[in-house]
C-alpha positions in Angstrom: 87.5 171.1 -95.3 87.0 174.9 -96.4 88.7 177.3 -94.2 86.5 180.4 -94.7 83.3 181.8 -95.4 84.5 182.7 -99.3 85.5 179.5 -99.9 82.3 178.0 -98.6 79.7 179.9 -100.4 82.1 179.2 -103.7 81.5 175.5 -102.6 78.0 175.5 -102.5 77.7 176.3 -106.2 75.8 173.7 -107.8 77.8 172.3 -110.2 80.9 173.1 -108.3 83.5 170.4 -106.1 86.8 171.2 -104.3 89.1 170.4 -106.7 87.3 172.8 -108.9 87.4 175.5 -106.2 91.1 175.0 -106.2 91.8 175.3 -109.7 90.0 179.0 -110.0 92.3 179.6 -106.9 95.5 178.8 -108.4 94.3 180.4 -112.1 93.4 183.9 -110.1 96.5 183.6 -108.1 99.1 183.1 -111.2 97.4 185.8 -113.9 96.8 188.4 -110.4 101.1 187.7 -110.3 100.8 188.0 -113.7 99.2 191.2 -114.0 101.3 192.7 -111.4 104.9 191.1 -112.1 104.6 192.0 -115.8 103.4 195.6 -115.1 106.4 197.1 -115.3 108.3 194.9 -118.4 105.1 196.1 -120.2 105.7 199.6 -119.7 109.4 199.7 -120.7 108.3 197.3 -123.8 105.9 200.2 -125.2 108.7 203.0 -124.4 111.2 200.6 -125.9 108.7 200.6 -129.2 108.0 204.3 -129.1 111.8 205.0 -128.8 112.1 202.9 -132.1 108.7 204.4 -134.0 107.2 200.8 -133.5 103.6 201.8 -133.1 101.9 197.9 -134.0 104.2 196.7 -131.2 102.4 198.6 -128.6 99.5 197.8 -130.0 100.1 194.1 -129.8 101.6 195.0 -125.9 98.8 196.4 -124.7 96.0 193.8 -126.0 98.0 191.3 -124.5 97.6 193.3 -121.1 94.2 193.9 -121.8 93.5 190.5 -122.6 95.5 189.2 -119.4 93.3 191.4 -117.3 89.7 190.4 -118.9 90.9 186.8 -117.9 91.3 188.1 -114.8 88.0 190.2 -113.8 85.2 189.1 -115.7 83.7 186.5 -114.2 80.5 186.6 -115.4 82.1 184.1 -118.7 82.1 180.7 -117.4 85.3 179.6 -115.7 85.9 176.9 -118.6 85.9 179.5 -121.4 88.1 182.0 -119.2 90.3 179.0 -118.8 91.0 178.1 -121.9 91.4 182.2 -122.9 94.0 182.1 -120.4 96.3 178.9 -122.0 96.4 180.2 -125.2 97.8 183.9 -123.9 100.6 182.0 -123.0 100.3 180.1 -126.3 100.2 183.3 -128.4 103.3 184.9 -125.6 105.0 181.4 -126.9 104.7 182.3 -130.3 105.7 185.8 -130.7 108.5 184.9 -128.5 109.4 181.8 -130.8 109.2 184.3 -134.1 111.1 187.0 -132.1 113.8 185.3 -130.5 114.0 181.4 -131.5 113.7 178.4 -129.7 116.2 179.6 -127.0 114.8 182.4 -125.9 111.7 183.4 -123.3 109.4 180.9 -125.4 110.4 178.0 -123.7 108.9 179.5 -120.8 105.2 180.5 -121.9 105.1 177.2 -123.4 105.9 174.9 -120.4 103.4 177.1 -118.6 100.9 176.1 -121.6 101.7 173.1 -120.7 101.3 173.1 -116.9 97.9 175.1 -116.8 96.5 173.1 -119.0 97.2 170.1 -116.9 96.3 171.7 -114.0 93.1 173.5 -114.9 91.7 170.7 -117.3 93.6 167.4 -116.5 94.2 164.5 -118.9 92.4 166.5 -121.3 94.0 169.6 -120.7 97.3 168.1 -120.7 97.3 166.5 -124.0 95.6 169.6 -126.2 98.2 171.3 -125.0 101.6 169.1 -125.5 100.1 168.2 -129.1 99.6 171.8 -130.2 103.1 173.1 -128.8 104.2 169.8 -130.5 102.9 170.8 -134.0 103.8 174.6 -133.7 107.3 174.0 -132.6 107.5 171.5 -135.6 106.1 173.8 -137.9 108.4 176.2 -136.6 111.6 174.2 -137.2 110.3 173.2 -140.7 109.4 177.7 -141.7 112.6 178.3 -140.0 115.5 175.8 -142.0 113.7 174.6 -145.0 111.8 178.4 -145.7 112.8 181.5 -144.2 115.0 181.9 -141.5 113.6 183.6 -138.2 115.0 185.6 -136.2 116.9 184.4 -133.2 116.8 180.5 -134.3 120.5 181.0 -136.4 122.2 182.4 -133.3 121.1 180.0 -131.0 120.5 176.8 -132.7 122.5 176.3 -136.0 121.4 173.1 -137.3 117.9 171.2 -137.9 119.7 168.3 -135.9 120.7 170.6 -132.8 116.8 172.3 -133.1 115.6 168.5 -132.8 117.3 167.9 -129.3 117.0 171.1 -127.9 113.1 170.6 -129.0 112.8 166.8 -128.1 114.4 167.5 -125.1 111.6 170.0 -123.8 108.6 168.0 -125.2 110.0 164.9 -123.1 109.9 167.0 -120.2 106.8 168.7 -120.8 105.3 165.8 -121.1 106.3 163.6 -118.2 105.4 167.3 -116.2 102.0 167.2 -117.3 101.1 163.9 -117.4 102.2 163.3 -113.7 99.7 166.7 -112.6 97.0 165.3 -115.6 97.1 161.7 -113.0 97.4 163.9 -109.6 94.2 165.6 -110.6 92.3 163.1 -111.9 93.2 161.3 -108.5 91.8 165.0 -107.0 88.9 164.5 -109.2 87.7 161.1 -108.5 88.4 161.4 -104.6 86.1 164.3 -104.8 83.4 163.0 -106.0 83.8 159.7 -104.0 83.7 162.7 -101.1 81.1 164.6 -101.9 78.7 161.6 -102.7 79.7 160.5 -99.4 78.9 163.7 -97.5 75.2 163.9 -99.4 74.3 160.8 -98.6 74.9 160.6 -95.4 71.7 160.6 -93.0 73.9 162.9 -90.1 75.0 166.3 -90.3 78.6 166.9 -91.1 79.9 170.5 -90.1 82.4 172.8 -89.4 83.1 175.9 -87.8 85.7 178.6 -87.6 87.2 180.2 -84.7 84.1 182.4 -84.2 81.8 179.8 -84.0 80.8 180.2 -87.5 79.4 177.6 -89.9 81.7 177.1 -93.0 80.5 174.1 -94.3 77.4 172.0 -93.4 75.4 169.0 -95.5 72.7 168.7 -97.3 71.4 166.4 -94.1 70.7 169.4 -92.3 67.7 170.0 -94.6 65.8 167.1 -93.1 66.6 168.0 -90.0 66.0 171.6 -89.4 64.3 172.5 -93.1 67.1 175.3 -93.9 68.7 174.7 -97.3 73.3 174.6 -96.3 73.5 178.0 -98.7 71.4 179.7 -96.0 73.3 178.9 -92.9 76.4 179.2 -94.3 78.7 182.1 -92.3 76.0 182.3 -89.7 76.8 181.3 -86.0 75.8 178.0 -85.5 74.4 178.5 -82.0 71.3 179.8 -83.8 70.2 176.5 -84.2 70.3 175.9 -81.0 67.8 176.3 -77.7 68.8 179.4 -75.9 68.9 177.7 -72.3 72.0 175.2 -74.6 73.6 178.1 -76.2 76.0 178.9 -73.3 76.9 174.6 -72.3 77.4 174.5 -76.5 80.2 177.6 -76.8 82.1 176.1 -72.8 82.4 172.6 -74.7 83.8 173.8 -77.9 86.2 176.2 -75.7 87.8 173.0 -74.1 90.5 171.0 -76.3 88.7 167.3 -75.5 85.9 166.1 -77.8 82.4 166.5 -76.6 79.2 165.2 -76.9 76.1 167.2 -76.3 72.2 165.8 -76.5 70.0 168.6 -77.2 66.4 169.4 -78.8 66.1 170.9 -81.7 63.2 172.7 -83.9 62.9 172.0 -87.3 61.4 175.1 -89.5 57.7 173.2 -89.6 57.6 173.1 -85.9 58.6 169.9 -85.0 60.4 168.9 -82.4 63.4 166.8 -82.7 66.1 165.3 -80.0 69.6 165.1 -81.7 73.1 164.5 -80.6 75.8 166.5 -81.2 79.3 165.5 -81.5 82.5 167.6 -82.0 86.3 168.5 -81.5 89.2 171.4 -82.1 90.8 170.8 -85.1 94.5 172.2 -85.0 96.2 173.0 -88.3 93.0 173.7 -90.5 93.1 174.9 -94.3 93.6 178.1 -94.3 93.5 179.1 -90.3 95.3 177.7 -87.1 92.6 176.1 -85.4 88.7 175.0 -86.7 85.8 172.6 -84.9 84.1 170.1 -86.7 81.6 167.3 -85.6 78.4 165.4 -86.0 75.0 166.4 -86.0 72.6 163.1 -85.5 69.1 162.9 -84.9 68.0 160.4 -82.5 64.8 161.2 -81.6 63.4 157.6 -82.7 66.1 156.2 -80.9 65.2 158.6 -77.5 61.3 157.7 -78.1 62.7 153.5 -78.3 64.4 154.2 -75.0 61.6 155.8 -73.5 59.1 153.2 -74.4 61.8 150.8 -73.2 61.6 152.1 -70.0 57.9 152.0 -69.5 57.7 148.2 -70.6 60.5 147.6 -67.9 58.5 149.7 -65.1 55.2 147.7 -66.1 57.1 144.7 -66.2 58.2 145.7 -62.4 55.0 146.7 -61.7 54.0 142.7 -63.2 56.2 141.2 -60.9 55.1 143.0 -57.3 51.7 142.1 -58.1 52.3 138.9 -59.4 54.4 137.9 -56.2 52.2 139.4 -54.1 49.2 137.2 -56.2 51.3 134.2 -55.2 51.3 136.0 -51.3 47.5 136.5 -51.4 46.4 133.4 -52.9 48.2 130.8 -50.6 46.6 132.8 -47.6 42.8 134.5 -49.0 41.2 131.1 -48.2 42.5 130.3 -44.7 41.6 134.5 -43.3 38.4 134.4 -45.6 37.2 131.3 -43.0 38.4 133.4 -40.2 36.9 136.6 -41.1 33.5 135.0 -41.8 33.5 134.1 -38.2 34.4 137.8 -37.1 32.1 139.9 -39.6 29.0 137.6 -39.3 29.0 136.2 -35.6 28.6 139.9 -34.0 25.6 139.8 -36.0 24.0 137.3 -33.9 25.3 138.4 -30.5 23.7 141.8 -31.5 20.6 140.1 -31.9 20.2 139.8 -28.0 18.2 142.7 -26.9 19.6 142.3 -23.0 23.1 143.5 -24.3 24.3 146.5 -22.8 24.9 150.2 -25.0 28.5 149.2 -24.2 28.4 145.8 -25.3 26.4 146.5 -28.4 29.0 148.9 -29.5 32.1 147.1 -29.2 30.2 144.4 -30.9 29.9 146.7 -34.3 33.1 147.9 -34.1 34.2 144.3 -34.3 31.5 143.6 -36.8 32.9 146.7 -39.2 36.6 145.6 -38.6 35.8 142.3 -40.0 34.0 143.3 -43.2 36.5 145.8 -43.7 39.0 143.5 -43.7 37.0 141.1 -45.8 37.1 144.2 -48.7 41.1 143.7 -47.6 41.4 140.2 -48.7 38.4 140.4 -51.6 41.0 143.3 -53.4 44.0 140.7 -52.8 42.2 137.9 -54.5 41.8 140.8 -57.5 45.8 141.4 -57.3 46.3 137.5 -56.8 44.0 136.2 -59.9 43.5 139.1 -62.1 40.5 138.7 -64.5 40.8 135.3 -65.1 37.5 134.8 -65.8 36.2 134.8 -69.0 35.6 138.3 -71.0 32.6 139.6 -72.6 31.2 142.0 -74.9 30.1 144.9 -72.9 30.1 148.5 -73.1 31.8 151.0 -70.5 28.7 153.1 -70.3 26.5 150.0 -69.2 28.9 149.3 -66.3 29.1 153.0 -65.1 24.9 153.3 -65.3 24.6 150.3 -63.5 27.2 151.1 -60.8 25.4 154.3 -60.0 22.2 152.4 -59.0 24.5 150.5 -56.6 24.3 150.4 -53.1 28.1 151.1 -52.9 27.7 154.4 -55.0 24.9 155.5 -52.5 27.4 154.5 -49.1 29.8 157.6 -51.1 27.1 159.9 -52.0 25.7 160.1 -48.1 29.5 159.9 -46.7 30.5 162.6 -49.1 27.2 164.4 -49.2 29.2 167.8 -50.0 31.1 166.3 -52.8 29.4 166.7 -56.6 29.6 163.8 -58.9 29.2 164.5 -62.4 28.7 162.0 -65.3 29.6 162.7 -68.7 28.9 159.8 -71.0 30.1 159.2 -74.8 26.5 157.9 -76.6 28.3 156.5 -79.5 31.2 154.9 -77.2 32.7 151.9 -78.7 32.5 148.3 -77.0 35.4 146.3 -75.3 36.3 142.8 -74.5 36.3 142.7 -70.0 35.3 141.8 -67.4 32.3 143.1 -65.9 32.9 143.4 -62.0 36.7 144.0 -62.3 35.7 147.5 -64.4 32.9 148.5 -62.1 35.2 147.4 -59.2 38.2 150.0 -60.7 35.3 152.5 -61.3 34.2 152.1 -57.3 37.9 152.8 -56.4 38.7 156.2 -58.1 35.1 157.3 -57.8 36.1 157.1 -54.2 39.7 158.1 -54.0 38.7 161.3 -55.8 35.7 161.9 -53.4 38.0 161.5 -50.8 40.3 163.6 -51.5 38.1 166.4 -52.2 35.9 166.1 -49.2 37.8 169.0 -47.3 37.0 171.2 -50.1 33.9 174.2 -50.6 33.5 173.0 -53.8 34.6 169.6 -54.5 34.1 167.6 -57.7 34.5 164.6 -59.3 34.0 164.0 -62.7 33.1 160.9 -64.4 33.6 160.3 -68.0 33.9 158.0 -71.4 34.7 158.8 -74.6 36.5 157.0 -77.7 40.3 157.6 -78.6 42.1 157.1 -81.4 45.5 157.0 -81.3 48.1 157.1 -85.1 51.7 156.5 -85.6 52.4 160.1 -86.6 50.2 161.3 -82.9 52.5 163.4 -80.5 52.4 162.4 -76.8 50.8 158.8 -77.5 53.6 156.8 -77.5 52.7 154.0 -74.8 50.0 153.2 -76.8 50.0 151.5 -80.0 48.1 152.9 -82.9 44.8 152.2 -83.2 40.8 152.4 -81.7 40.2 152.8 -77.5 37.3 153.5 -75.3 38.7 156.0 -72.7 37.5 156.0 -69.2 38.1 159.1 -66.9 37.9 160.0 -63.7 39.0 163.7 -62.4 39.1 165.7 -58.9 39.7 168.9 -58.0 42.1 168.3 -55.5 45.1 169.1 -54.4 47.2 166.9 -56.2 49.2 164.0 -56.2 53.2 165.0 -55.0 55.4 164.4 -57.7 57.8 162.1 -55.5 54.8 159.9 -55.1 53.3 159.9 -58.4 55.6 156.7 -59.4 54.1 155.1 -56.1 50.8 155.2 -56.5 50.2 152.1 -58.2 52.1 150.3 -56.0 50.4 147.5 -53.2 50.4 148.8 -50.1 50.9 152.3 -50.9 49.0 155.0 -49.3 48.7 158.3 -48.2 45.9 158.0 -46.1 46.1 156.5 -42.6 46.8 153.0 -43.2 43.3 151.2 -41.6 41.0 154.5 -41.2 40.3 155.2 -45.0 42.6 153.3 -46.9 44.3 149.7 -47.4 46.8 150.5 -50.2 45.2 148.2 -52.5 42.7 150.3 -54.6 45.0 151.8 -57.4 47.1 148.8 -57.3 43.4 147.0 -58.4 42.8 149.6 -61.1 46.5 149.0 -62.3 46.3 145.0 -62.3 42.7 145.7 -64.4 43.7 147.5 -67.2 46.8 146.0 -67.4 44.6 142.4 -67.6 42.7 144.1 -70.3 45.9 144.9 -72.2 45.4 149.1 -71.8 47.1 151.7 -70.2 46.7 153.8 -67.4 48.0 157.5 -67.4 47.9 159.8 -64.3 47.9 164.1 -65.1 48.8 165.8 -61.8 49.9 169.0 -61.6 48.9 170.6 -58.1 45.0 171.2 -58.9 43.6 167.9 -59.4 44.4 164.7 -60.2 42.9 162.8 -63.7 42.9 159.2 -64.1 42.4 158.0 -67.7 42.0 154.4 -68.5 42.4 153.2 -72.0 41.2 150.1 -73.0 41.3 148.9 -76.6 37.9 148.8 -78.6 36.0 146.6 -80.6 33.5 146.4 -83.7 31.4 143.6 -82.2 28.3 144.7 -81.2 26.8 143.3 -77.9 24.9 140.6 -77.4 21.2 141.2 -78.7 21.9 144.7 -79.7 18.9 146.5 -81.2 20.4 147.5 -85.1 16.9 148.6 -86.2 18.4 151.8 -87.1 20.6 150.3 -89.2 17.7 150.5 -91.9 17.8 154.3 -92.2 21.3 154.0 -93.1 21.8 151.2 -95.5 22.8 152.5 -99.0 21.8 151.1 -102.2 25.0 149.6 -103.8 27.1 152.5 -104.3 31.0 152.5 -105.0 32.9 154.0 -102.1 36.9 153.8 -102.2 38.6 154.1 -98.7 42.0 156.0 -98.7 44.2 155.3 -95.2 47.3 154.3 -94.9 46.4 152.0 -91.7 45.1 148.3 -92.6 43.3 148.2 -89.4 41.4 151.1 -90.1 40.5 150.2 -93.6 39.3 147.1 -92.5 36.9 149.0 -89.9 35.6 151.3 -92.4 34.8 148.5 -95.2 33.2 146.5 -93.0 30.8 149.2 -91.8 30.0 149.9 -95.1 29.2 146.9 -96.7 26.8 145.6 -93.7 25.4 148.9 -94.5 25.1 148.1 -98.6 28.0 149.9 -100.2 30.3 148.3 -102.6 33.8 149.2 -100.8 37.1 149.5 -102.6 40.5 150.4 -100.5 43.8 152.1 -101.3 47.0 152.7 -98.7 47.6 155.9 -100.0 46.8 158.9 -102.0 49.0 158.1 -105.2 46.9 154.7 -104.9 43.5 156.3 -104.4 44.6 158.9 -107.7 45.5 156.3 -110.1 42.4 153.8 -109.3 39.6 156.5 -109.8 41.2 157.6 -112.9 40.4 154.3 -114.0 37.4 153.3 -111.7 35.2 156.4 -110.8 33.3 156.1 -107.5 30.2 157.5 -106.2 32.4 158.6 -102.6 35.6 158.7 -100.8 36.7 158.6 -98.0 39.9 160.4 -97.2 42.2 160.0 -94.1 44.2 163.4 -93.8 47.4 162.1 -92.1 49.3 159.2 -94.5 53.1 159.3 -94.2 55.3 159.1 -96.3 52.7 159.7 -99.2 50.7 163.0 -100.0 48.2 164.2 -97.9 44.2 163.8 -97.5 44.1 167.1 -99.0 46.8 166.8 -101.6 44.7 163.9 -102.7 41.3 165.2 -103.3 43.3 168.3 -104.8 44.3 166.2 -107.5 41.7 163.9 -107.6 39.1 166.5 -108.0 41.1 167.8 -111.2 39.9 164.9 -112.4 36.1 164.6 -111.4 35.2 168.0 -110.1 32.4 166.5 -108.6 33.9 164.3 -106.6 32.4 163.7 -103.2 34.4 162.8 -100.1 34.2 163.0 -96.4 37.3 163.4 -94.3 37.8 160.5 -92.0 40.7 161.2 -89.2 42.0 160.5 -85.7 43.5 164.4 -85.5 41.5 167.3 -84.6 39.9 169.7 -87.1 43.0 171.2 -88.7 43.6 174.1 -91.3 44.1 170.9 -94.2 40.8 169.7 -93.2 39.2 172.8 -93.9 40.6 173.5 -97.1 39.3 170.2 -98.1 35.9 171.2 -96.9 35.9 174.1 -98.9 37.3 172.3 -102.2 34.0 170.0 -101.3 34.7 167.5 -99.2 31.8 166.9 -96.7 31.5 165.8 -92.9 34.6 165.1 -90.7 34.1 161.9 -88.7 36.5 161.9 -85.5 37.9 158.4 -85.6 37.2 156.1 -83.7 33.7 156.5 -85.0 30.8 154.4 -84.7 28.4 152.7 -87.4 26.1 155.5 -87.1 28.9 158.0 -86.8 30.1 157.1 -90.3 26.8 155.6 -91.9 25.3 159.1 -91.4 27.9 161.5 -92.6 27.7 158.8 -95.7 24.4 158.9 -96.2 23.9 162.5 -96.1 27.2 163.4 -98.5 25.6 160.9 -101.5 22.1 162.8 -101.2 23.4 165.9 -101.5 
């Protein structure tokens, strides 16, 4: 843990860990003590040498002091070399000491700190330089002192070789066992260190802790992935900075209390994205170097939030599954027995009415009964939809087909003359896909929003409905798609100007039974629950926008590449190519499977790659005639990146940019490095066999 801002910036040097961080601690703190302790012994040394007219003494004196404080205060030599300066000042104290005064004297002292620092500051390594050199100096010194020239101090205190031996053995043993206990404490430092600090970079969350002030004094390298600041930057900065203002205030009242806390948050990563993460924490008491500290977990679980969420929505349709499949097993036992009996009271009036002696009164209470029975024949025709889905079997058929031909139906005229006031507009796709269904269960779905909608804005000046189609394409990397799996789907939409569907009703809606309207008068409950069993029997999805001013329903049902049934592909022969080499470059298998077989029914050889590293490396060895690039392929480089690099290369290159996201800025650039067309997936065979077809002949 580091206990201040200081200490946490040293930290974050690059080839700097803990232990080290201690070790420049302790070497500033003993030659600062130094410094100040042997001030004054200095000065009264140098008077002591001017007294006596000893001029090379304070000479000696002060570069020692000099040399004591450059260890010190310049720290632009490398800690190492500063290190090492600094054990042999107390080797060279040692040795004037030893000549001055003998083994007895002050020596001993400025060796066994030799000894220690060197231990301390540069472990096993340390440790043993230093015991071998005092080793040999203090032998060499016995040896110049009893078998040479006396020196000075050593006859006084020690009088024999023998008595020099044990007072010398004696100190080495020492020494020794001293240093090599601190050379094993910090190798023990050393290794855990490491072991930590691999640990803590490693790690996929974000370690961190804070200071009293709420301060960040160490976080991760995680943190980069997370919110895309480097650790050096956020460093002594508050940490609520990362946070969402409207969680700034929750954040500081958790971290006040002494219980550990959890808080679930989101959270904006530099590029924009946003990310849900959890963050966990406590008070620390007794910290390194302060009283109290907060440290905790930063964890992003916005995968695991986007699980839970799709969770939840296969549970609700599963819900949803079972009320319409009990009420199927309702409807199914009953539908034949009241169809028998309703036959009787929607047809029989018929024939009564056919008397021209009936009375105005008769007559009318004879249509009434007439309407109540075919009304409630639509009753039990939308329970035998609920009851037996779209069990029949599916076709090839186009959304656009079913929409033209439900407009010339008699049951789209009835809305047009009830709702005479209400506009209908129809927006079709051209190019829209195909899709596996079943005929009369879309067109009935179609019938029963076109007419909710017109209902619902038939009190309005101006009301509108708007009918549309057009293709989706939905990728992994897509924001707000995620109760629909990647890939192609034809999109069918149908919009009001309305006033809206309440929000405590918009989880209803779907449901049998549910209504708004007066139950009998307009509406039976049934018709959303029909759209909702359809698409669900088509394996799509149905999502509802209602915000106050309109309701939109969108249907999404999954699209095919099978063409229907005697489809006219005469066109096709304008498009055909003539054998050229096109490579395909997307990361989805689905997609590259679309896009090659387009192209070789249109005549192309077709080559495919997953990625853009792929795509690189194979036309550096296989040149093509064309490419085409998909801009979005995680985790690899980008569309862009790709025909960057590729057109390095061949700077002739030519490539269209196929993609399921909008125009961005990278598509662009590619257009303006070359690149040709963008085709908006999901695209057609003409879509694609065009924008190929006019990129070769340019």
């Amino acid at each position: 843990m580091i206990p201040d801002q200081v200490s946490a910036e040293s930290y974050y040097n690059d080839s700097e860990t803990l232990l080290l961080y201690w070790q420049k601690k302790i070497f500033t703190w003993f030659f600062s003590l130094l410094l100040v302790a042997g001030l004054l012994p200095f000065f009264l040394s140098c008077r002591y040498a001017l007294q006596n007219d000893q001029g090379l003494r304070i000479v000696f004196y002060s570069s020692l002091y000099i040399w004591a404080f450059g260890i010190l205060f310049l720290k632009e030599i490398p800690f190492e070399k500063r290190g090492w300066a600094g054990l042999f000042w107390f080797y060279t104290m040692g040795l004037f000491s030893l000549g001055a005064d003998g083994f007895v004297g002050s020596s001993r002292i400025y060796f066994f700190c030799f000894l220690s620092l060197g231990a301390i500051l540069f472990g096993v390594r340390g440790g043993v330089i230093t015991l071998l050199t005092t080793m040999v100096t203090l032998f060499l010194a016995g040896v110049l002192n009893f078998q040479w020239t006396p020196l000075l101090g050593f006859i006084k205190g020690i009088s024999s070789p023998m008595a020099y031996m044990v007072y010398v053995g004696t100190f080495l043993l020492l020494g020794a066992a001293i240093i090599l206990s601190l050379a094993i404490l910090i190798n023990a430092l050393e290794v855990s260190g490491r072991q930590f600090r691999l640990l803590i970079q490693h790690t996929l969350d974000v370690l961190w802790t804070l200071d009293t002030r709420l301060q960040i004094t160490y976080i991760n390298d995680a943190i980069f992935s997370i919110a895309g600041f480097p650790p050096k930057e956020l460093i002594g900065k508050p940490f609520t900075r990362l946070l969402p203002r409207d969680k700034v205030l929750e954040f500081e009242g958790l971290m006040r209390k002494e219980t550990p806390f959890s808080l679930e948050t989101d959270f904006h990563h530099l590029n924009g994205e946003v990310l849900t993460v959890e963050i966990s924490g406590a008070r620390i008491k007794g910290c390194l170097g302060s009283k109290n500290c907060y440290q905790g977990v930063l964890r992003d679980i916005t995968r695991q939030k986007r699980q839970e969420r799709e969770q939840a929505l296969l549970e609700k349709k599963l819900v949803q599954s079972e009320k319409l499949k009990n009420l199927g097993i309702l409807a199914g036992g009953v539908a034949h027995d009241l169809n028998n009996i309703l036959s009787g009271i929607a047809t029989y009036p018929e024939v009564l009415l056919m008397d021209a002696g009936l009375s105005p009164r008769m007559r009318q209470g004879l249509g009434i009964i007439k309407d109540s029975g075919q009304k409630a024949s639509l009753v039990v025709s939308d329970l035998l939809t609920i009851s037996r889905g779209t069990n029949r079997e599916m076709e090839v058929l186009n959304i656009n087909s079913v929409i033209e031909r439900y407009l010339g139906a008699a049951d789209f005229d009835k809305i047009k003359a009830t709702y005479q006031q209400v506009q209908i507009e129809v927006v079709l796709e051209p190019e829209l896909l195909n899709i596996k269904g079943s005929y009369i269960h879309i067109e009935k779905a179609i019938m029963n929003l076109v007419l909710n909608g017109a209902e619902e804005t038939a009190q309005k000046k101006a009301g509108q409905v708007i009918l549309s189609t057009a293709n989706h394409y939905v990728d992994d990397a897509m924001a707000g798609e995620a109760d629909l799996p990647s890939g192609e789907y034809v999109m069918l939409s149908v919009a009001d100007n309305g006033s809206g569907i309440p929000e405590e009703h918009q989880k209803k809606i779907f449901d049998p039974f549910f209504t708004q309207k007066e139950m009998g008068r307009s509406g039976t409950g049934l018709g959303l629950a029909v759209v909702w069993n359809t698409v669900q029997d088509h394996q799509g999805t149905v999502r509802v926008r209602s915000i106050g001013k309109g309701t939109r329903f969108e249907l999404f049902f999954p699209a095919i590449r099978e063409a229907l049934p005697l489809q006219e592909t005469n066109f096709l022969a304008e498009i055909k190519g003539q054998g050229q080499r096109i490579l395909i470059v997307d990361d989805l298998a689905n997609q590259r499977k679309i896009a090659g077989t387009i192209l070789k029914n249109l005549g192309y050889q077709v080559f495919a790659v997953a990625d853009g590293m792929e795509a690189v490396a194979f036309v550096r060895e296989n040149p093509v005639d064309l490419i085409v690039l998909d801009m979005v392929m995680e985790p690899s480089i980008s569309g862009f990146e790709t025909y960057q690099r590729i057109k390095k290369i061949y700077p002739d290159q030519k490539a269209i940019i196929a993609s399921g996201h909008s125009e961005s800025e990278e598509v662009l650039m590619a257009q303006n490095l070359g690149a040709g067309a963008f085709v908006k997936k999901p695209y057609t065979i003409l879509d694609m066999g065009i924008a190929v077809k006019e990129e070769l002949e340019k």
